[in-house]
C-alpha positions in Angstrom: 0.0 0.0 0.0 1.0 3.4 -0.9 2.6 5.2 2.2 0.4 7.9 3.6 2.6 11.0 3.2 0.4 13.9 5.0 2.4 14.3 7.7 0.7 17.0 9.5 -1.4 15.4 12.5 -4.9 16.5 13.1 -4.9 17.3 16.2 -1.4 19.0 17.1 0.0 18.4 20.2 1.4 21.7 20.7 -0.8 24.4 20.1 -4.4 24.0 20.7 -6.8 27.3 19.4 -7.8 29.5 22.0 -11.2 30.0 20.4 -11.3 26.3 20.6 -10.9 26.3 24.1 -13.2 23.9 26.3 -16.2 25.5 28.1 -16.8 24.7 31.6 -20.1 24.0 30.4 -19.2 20.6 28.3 -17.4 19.1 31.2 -20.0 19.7 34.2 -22.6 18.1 31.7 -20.8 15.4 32.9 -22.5 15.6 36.3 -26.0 15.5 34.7 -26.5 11.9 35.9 -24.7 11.6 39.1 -26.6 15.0 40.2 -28.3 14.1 43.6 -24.7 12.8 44.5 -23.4 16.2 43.7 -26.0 18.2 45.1 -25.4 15.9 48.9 -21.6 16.7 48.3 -22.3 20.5 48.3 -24.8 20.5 51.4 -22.0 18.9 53.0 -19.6 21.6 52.1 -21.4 24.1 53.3 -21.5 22.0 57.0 -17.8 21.2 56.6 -17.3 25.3 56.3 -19.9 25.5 58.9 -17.7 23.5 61.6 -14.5 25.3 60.3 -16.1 28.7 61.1 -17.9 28.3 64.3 -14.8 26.8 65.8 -12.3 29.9 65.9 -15.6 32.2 67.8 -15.6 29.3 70.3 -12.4 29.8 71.1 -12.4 33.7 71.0 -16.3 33.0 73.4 -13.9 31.1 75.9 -11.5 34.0 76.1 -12.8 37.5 75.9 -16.1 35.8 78.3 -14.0 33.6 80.4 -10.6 34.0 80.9 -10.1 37.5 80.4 -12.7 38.5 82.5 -11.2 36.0 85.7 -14.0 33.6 85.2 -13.8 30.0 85.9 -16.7 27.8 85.5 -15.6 23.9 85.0 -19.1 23.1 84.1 -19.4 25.8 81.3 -16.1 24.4 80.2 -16.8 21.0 79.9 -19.9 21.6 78.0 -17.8 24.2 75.6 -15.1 21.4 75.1 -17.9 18.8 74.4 -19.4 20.9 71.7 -16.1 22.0 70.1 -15.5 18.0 70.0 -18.7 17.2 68.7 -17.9 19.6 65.7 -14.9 18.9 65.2 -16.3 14.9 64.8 -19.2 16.6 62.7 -16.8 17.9 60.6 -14.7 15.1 59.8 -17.4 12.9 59.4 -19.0 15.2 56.5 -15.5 15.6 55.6 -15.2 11.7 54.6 -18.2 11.1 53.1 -17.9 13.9 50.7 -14.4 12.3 49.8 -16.2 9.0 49.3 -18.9 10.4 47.2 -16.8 13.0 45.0 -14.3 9.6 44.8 -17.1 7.8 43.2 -18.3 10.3 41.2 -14.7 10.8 39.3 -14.5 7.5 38.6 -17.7 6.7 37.2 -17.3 9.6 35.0 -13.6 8.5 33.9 -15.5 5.5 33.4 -18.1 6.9 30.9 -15.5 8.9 28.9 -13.1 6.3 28.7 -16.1 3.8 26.9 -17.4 6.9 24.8 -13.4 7.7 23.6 -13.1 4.3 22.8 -16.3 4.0 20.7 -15.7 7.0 19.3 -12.0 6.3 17.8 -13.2 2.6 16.8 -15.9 4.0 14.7 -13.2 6.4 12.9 -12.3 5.7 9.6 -8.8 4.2 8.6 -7.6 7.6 7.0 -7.6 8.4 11.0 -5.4 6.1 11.8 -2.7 6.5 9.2 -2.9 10.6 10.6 -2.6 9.6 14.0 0.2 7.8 15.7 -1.2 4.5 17.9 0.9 7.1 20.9 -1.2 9.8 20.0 -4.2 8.3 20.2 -3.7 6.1 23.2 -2.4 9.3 24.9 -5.8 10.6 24.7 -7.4 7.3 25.9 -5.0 7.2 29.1 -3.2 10.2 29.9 -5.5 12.8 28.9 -8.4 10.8 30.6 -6.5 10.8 33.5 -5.9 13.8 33.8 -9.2 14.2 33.7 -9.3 12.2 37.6 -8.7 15.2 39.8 -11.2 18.0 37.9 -13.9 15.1 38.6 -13.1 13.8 41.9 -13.0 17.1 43.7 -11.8 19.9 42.1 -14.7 21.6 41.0 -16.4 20.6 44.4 -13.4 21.7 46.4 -13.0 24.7 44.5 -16.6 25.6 45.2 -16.4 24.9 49.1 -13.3 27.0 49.2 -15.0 29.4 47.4 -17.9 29.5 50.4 -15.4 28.9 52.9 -14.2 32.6 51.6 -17.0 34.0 51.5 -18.1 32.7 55.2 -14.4 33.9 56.6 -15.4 37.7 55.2 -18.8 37.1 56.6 -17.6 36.6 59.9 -14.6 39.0 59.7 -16.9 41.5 59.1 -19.9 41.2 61.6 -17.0 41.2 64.3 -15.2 44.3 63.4 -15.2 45.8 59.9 -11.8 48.1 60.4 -10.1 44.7 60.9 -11.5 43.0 58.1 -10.9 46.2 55.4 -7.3 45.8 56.7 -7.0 42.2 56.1 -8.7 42.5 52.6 -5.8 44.6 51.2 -3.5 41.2 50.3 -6.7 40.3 47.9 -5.1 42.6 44.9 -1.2 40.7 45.5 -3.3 37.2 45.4 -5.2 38.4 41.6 -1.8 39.4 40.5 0.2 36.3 41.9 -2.2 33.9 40.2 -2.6 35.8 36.8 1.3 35.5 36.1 1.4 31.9 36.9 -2.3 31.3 35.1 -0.5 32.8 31.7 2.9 31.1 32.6 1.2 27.7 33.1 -1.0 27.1 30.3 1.8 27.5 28.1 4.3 24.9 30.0 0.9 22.7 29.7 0.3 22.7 26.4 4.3 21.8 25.9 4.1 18.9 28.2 0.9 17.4 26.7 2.6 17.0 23.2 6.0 15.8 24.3 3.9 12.7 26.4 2.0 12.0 23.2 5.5 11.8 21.5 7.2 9.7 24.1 3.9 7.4 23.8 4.4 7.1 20.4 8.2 6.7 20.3 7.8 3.6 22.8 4.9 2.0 21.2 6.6 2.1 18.1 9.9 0.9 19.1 8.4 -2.2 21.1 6.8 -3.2 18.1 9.6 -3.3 16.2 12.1 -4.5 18.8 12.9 -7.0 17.0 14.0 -5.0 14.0 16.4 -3.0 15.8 17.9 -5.8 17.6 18.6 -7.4 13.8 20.1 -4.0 13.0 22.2 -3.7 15.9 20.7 -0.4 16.2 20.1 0.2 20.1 22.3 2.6 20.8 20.8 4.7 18.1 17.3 4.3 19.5 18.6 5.2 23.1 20.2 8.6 21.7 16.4 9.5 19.6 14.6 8.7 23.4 17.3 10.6 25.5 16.4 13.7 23.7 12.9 13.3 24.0 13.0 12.7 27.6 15.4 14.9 27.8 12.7 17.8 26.4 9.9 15.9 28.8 12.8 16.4 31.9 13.3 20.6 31.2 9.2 21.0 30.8 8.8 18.6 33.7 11.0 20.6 36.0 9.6 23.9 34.7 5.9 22.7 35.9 7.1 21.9 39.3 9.0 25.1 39.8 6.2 27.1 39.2 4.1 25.1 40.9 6.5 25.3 44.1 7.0 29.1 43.8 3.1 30.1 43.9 2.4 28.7 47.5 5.7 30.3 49.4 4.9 33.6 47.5 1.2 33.2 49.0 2.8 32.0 52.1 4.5 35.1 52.4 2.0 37.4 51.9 -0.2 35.6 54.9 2.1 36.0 57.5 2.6 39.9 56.3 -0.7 40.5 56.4 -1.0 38.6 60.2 2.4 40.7 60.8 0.2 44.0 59.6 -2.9 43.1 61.8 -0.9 42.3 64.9 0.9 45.6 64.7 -2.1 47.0 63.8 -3.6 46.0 67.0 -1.6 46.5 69.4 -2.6 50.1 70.3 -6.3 48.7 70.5 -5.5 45.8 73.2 -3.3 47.7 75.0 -6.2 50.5 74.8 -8.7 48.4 76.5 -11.0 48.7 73.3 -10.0 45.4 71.3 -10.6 42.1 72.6 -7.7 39.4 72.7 -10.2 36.8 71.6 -11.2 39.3 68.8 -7.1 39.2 67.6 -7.0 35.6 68.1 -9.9 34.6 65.7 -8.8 37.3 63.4 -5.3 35.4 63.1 -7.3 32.5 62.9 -9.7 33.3 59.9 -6.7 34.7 57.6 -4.7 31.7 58.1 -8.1 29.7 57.2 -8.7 32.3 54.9 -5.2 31.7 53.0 -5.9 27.9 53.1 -8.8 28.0 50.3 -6.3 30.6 48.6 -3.3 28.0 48.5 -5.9 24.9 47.8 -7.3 27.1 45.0 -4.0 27.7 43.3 -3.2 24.3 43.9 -6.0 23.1 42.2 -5.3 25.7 39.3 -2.4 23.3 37.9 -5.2 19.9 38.2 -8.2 22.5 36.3 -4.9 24.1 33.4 -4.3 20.0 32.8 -7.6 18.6 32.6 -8.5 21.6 30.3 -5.8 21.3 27.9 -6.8 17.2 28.3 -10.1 18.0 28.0 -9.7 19.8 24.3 -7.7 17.0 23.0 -10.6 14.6 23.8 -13.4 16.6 22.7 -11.1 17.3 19.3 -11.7 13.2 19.0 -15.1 13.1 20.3 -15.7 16.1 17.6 -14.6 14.8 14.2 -17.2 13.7 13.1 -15.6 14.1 8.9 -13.7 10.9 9.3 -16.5 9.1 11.4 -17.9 5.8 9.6 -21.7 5.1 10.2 -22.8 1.7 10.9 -26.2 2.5 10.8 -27.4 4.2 7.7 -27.7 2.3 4.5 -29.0 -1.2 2.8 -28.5 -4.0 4.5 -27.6 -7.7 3.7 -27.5 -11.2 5.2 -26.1 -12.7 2.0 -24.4 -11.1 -1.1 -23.8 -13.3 -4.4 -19.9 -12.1 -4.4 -20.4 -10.5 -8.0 -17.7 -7.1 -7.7 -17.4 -4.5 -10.4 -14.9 -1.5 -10.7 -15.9 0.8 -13.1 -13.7 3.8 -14.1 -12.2 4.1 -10.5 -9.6 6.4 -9.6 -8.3 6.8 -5.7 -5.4 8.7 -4.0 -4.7 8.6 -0.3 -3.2 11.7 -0.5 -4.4 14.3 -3.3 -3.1 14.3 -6.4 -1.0 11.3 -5.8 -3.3 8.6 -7.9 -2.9 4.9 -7.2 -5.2 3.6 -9.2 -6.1 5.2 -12.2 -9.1 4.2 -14.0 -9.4 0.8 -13.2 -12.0 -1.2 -14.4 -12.5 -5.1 -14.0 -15.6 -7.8 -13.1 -15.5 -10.7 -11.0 -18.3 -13.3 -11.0 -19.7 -14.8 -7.9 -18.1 -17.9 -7.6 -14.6 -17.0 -9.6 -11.3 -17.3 -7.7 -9.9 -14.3 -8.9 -6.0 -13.3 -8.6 -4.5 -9.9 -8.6 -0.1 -9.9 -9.8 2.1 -7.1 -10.3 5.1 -5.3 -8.4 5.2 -4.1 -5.0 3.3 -0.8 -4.8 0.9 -1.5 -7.8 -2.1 -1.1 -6.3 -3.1 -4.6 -5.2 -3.7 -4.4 -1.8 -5.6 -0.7 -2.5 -7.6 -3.0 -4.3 -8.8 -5.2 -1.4 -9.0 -1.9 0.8 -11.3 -0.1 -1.4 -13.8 -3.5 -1.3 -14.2 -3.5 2.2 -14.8 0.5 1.8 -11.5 1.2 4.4 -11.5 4.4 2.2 -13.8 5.9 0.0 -12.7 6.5 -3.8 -12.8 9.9 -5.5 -13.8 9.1 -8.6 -16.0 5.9 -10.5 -18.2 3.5 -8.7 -17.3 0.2 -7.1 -20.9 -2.5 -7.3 -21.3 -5.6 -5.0 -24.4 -7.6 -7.0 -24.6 -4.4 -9.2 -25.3 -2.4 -5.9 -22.7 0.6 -5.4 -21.0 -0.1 -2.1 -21.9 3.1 -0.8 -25.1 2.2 -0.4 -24.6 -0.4 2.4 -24.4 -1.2 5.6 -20.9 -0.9 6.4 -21.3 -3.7 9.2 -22.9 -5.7 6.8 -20.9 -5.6 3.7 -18.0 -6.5 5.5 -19.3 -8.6 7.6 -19.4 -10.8 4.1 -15.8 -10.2 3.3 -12.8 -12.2 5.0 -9.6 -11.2 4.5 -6.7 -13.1 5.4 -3.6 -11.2 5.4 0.1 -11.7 5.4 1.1 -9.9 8.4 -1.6 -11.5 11.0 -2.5 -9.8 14.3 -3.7 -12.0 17.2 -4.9 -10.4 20.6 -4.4 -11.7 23.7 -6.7 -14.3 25.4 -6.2 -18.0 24.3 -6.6 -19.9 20.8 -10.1 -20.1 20.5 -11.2 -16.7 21.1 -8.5 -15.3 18.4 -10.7 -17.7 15.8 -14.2 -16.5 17.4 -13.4 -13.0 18.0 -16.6 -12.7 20.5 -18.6 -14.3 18.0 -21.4 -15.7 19.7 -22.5 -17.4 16.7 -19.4 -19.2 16.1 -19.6 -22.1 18.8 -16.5 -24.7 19.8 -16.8 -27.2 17.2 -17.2 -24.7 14.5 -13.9 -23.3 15.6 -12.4 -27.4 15.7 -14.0 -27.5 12.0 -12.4 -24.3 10.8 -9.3 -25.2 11.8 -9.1 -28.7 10.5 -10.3 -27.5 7.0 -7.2 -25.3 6.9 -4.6 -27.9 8.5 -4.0 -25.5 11.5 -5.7 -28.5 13.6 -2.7 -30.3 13.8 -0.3 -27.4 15.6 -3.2 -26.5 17.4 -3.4 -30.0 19.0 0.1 -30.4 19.8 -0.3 -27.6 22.2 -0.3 -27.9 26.0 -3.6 -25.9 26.4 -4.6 -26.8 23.0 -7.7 -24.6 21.9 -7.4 -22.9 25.2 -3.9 -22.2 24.8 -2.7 -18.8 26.4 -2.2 -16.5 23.3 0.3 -13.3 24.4 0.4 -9.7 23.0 0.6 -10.0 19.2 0.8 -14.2 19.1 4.6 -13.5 20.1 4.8 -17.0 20.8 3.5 -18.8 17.6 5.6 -18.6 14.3 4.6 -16.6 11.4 3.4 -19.6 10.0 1.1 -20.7 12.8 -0.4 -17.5 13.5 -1.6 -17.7 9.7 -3.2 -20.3 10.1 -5.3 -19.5 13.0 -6.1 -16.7 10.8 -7.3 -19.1 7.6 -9.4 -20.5 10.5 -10.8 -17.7 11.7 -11.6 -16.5 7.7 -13.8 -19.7 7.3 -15.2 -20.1 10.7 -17.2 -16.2 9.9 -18.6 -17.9 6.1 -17.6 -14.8 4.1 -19.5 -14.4 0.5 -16.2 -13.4 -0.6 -12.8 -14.4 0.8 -9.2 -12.3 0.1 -6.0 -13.8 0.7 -3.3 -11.1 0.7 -0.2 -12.6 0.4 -2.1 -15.1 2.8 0.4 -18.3 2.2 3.9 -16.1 2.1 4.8 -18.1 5.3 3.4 -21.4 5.0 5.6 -24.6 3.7 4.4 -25.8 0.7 3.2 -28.5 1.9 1.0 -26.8 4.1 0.0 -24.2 1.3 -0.9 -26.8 -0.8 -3.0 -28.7 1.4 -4.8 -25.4 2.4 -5.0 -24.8 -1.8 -6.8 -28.2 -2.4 -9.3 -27.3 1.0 -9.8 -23.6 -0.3 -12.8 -25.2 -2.9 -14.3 -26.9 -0.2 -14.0 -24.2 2.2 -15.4 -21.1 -0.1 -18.7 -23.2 -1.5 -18.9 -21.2 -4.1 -18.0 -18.4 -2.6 -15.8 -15.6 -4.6 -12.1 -16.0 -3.9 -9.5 -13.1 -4.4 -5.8 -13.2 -4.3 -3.3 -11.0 -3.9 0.5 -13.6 -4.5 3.6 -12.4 -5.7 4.4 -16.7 -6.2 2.7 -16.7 -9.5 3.2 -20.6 -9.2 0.3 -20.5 -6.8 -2.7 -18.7 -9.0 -1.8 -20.6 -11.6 -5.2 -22.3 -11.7 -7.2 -19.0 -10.8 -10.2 -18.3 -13.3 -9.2 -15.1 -14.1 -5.7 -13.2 -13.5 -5.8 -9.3 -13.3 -1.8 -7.7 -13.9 -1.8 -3.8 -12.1 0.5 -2.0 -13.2 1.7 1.6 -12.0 -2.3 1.8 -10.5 -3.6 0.5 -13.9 -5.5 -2.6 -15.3 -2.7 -3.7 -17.6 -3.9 -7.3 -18.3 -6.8 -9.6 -17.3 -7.2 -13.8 -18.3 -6.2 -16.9 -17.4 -2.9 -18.0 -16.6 -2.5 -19.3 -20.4 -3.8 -16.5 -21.9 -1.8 -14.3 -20.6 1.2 -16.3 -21.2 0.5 -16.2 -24.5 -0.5 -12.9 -24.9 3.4 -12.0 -24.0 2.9 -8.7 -22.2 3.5 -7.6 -18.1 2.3 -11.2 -16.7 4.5 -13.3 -19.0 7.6 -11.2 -18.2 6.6 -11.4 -14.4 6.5 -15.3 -14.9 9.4 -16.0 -16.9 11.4 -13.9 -14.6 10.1 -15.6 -11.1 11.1 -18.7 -13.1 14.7 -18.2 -13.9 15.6 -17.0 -10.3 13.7 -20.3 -9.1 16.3 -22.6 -11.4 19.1 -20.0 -10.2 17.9 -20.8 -6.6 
C-alpha cells in the first residue's frame, strides 16, 4: 500500500486554538447523571465550612467571656469542650463522606469517557489512523483521561467549598469588626496578581508537556513493536540517543511545571504571614487601649490563616483544572470529528451477497493528487477465484481496501451484486468479506477466542472444524492448552506460519461471500500451502475468492488473473492466456522462473 505521506497530525499536540478552548459547560454536563450525588456533596460543604467557622468564635467565646474576665466555671467548660468536640467529629465525618462520594463520582465519570473515547475512535475511519500515531491516540485514551481524575473527583467541588469557605471567613470577619477586616482584605489585589502570572505562565508549559507525552507514547509503542527490528540492525544505541532527547525535552518542561508550581504557595505564604504581621501591629494600640478584645485578635489570626488555606488549595487546584482543560480539548477534538466518522447505521442492509464485484472507471489517491489507481475497471463473477499480480506498490492491496470500503474512492463506482457499495451497511458488507492477510495480528486471550473473536454465533466445534479445514488442527493439538492455549500480545509465541493459520481458521469459521487472501500463504511450507489450496474449494462453497501472490506458481489455476501495473488494469485472463498474450504477466512469470532454477 501506498505510504500515507500527510504528515501534518490532526490534532497537534502543541498548540491548541484558544477560540477552541473547552467551556466549563461541556465538562459539568458530565455531572447531569450523578446529580443528587453532587447536590449531597455541596450540602456537605457548606456544613464542613460550617464547623471550620464556628470553631475559631468558640475559642475567641472562651477568652474575651471567660478567661479575660477571671471567670472560671468547669461546668461551662466542659460543656464548651464537648461541643467544640462534637464539631470537630461533625466535621470530619462530613469531611469523609464527601471524599467517598466525590471519589465515586470521578470514577464513574472516567468510566463513561473512557467507553465513549473508545467508541468514538473505533468507529473512525482508517484515513484516521494513518494521521494519528497508535501514541497519540492512546495518549488521549489514558493520559488525557486521567488527567481528567482530579477536575472530577473534587476539584470543582473543592473549589466551590473553598470558594464558600471565603466568602463565610469575610462574613464573619466583618460582623466582628469591619476596620479589621478592610485591613486584612488589602493582600486580595497581591493574590489576583500572583495567580494571573502563573495562570499565563502555566498554560503554556501545559500545552508543551501534553505534546512531548504523546510523542514519548508514540516513540515507545513504536519501538516495542519493532524490537525485533532493531535488535537485527544492531541499532540500540541509536534508539537510546532518539529517546534521550525526547525525555530529555519531557525532563526541562517537567521541571519547569514543578518550579512554578512550588513558587506560587511560598509567594502566597509570604504574603499571609505579612498581612497577620500587619494586623498584629495594627492591633496592638487597641488591646493595649482596652478597646479590642484578645479573643477578637486571636480569631482574626485564625480566619486569615483559614482564609489563605482555600487561597493555596485554590492555586493548587489551578495546575489539576490548566491540565484537565488542555486534556479535556484533545478529547473533545476526538469526540468532535465527526468528517472521518464511519456510520454503521445508515444504509442497505444484507445477510447474504452473491460475491459478484465491479470496478468501473475508478480512480483513488490517499493523498491528493498522488493517484494509485487510475481508472481501473474489472468484473468478478460470484463464484470466480480471482487473482490480482504485479510489483510491490501496484495497487493490489488498495484494491482489497477499497472493497471493504476502508476508504472511499474519489472518482468511479465500485458495485457488490450491481449495488454501489456506498449504499450499504458498512457492518454488513463486510461482515461478508474475509480477508486473510500476510502480516496476522492475534490479541491476547487464548486460541479459540482469536478464531471466534466474541462471535457468539461461532460455537466450539465450529472453531475445531475451521481449523481442521485449513490444517491448523494439527499445531493446534500439539499444544499444551490446545484450543485454550494462552495467546500473548501479538501471538509472540506462535511462528509466522502458525499465527496464519489461526487466521485461515478464523476466515472460514465467519462464512464470508467473498474471501481475500493477501499474500495469505507467504509463510506457510508448501506442503501446508498446498494442502490449504486443495481445501480452499471446499472451504469457499462457491464463494468468490481473491488473491493477492507475488508466487505466480500458486494462482496458476485462478479463473481469471488481473496484472496492475503503476495503478492500472494492464492485463486480465487466465494463466495461459496471458502467457500467450506475452505482455507484463508473462515477463513477471518468466522472470520468477529463472531466479527459481538459479535458486
Amino acid at each position: 500500500m501506498k505510504e500515507i505521506k500527510d504528515k501534518k497530525p490532526v490534532y497537534d499536540d502543541y498548540l491548541l486554538s484558544e477560540g477552541k478552548k473547552v467551556r466549563f459547560t461541556r465538562l459539568l454536563a458530565y455531572f447531569k447523571p450523578y446529580l443528587p450525588l453532587l447536590v449531597l456533596c455541596i450540602i456537605f460543604a457548606f456544613l464542613i465550612n460550617g464547623a471550620a467557622l464556628i470553631k475559631p468564635y468558640i475559642i475567641k467565646y472562651v477568652i474575651d467571656d471567660f478567661l479575660a474576665v477571671g471567670k472560671n466555671e468547669p461546668g461551662t467548660f466542659m460543656l464548651i469542650g464537648l461541643v467544640y468536640l462534637g464539631i470537630v467529629l461533625l466535621g470530619s465525618g462530613f469531611g469523609y463522606l464527601q471524599e467517598y462520594l466525590l471519589t465515586y463520582i470521578g470514577q464513574r465519570i472516567m468510566y463513561d469517557i473512557r467507553n465513549q473515547l473508545f467508541a468514538h475512535v473505533q468507529n473512525m475511519s482508517m484515513k484516521f489512523f494513518d494521521r494519528n500515531s497508535s501514541g497519540r491516540i492512546l495518549t488521549r485514551v489514558t493520559n488525557d483521561v486521567e488527567a481528567l481524575n482530579e477536575i472530577f473527583s473534587g476539584v470543582l467541588i473543592n473549589f466551590a467549598k473553598d470558594f464558600i469557605m471565603i466568602a463565610g471567613i469575610i462574613a464573619a470577619m466583618f460582623s466582628m469588626n469591619k476596620d479589621l477586616a478592610l485591613l486584612c482584605m488589602c493582600c486580595i489585589p497581591l493574590i489576583i496578581t500572583v495567580t494571573i502570572i502563573y495562570r499565563k505562565t502555566a498554560r503554556k508549559n501545559f500545552l508543551k508537556l501534553k505534546g512531548i507525552i504523546g510523542k514519548i507514547n508514540g516513540f515507545l509503542a513504536e519501538n516495542i513493536s519493532g524490537m525485533k527490528l532493531v535488535r537485527i540492525f544492531n541499532r540500540e544505541k541509536e534508539k537510546l540517543e532518539e529517546f534521550k532527547i525526547l525525555n530529555d525535552e519531557y525532563f526541562a518542561t517537567s521541571l519547569r511545571e514543578m518550579v512554578l508550581h512550588s513558587l506560587c504557595r511560598p509567594i502566597i505564604e509570604i504574603i499571609n504571614t505579612l498581612t497577620i504581621a500587619l494586623l498584629i501591629w495594627y492591633c496592638t494600640a487597641g488591646i493595649t487601649g482596652g478597646y479590642l478584645e484578645i479573643g477578637v485578635l486571636y480569631a482574626f489570626i485564625t480566619y486569615i490563616k483559614q482564609f489563605f488555606g482555600p487561597i493555596n488549595e485554590i492555586a493548587e487546584n489551578y495546575t489539576s483544572i490548566q491540565s484537565a482543560l488542555i486534556s479535556s480539548e484533545r478529547i473533545f477534538n476526538i469526540l468532535d470529528n465527526h468528517e472521518m466518522l464511519e456510520n454503521f447505521q445508515g444504509g442497505k442492509h444484507a445477510d447474504r451477497i452473491d460475491g459478484e464485484i465491479e470496478f468501473r472507471n475508478v480512480w483513488f489517491a490517499y493523498n491528493e493528487g498522488e493517484w494509485v489507481l487510475k481508472d481501473a475497471s474489472f468484473k468478478i463473477e460470484p463464484g470466480e477465484t480471482v487473482a490480482f499480480v504485479g510489483a510491490t506498490g501496484a495497487g493490489k492491496t488498495t484494491v482489497i481496501n477499497l472493497m471493504s470500503r476502508f476508504y472511499d474512492i474519489q472518482k468511479g463506482e465500485i458495485l457488490i451484486d450491481g449495488v454501489d457499495i456506498r449504499e450499504y451497511n458498512l457492518k454488513d458488507l463486510r461482515r461478508q468479506i474475509a480477508v486473510v492477510m500476510q502480516d496476522v495480528f492475534l490479541f491476547s486471550g487464548d486460541v479459540k477466542s482469536n478464531i471466534r473473536l466474541k462471535n457468539k454465533s461461532i460455537t466450539d466445534d465450529d472453531i475445531v472444524t475451521a481449523a481442521k479445514l485449513v490444517c491448523a488442527d494439527k499445531f493446534i493439538e500439539s499444544l499444551p492448552g490446545k484450543y485454550d492455549e494462552e495467546v500473548k500480545e501479538r501471538g509472540c509465541t506462535f511462528s509466522a506460519g502458525q499465527r496464519q493459520l489461526i487466521s485461515f481458521a478464523k476466515a472460514v469459521a465467519f462464512k464470508p461471500s467473498v474471501f481475500v487472501l493477501d499474500e495469505a500463504t507467504a509463510n506457510i511450507d508448501t506442503e501446508t500451502e498446498a494442502a490449504i489450496q486443495g481445501a480452499m474449494a471446499n472451504i469457499s462453497g462457491g464463494s468468490t475468492t481473491i488473491i493477492i501472490a507475488h508466487r505466480l506458481s500458486t494462482i496458476r489455476n485462478a479463473d481469471k488473473i488481473i496484472v496492475v501495473d503503476d495503478g492500472r488494469i494492464q492485463e486480465i485472463g487466465t494463466h495461459d492466456e496471458l502467457l500467450e498474450k506475452g505482455g507484463i504477466y508473462r515477463q513477471l512469470y518468466e522472470r520468477q522462473l529463472s531466479c527459481q532454477q538459479i535458486a
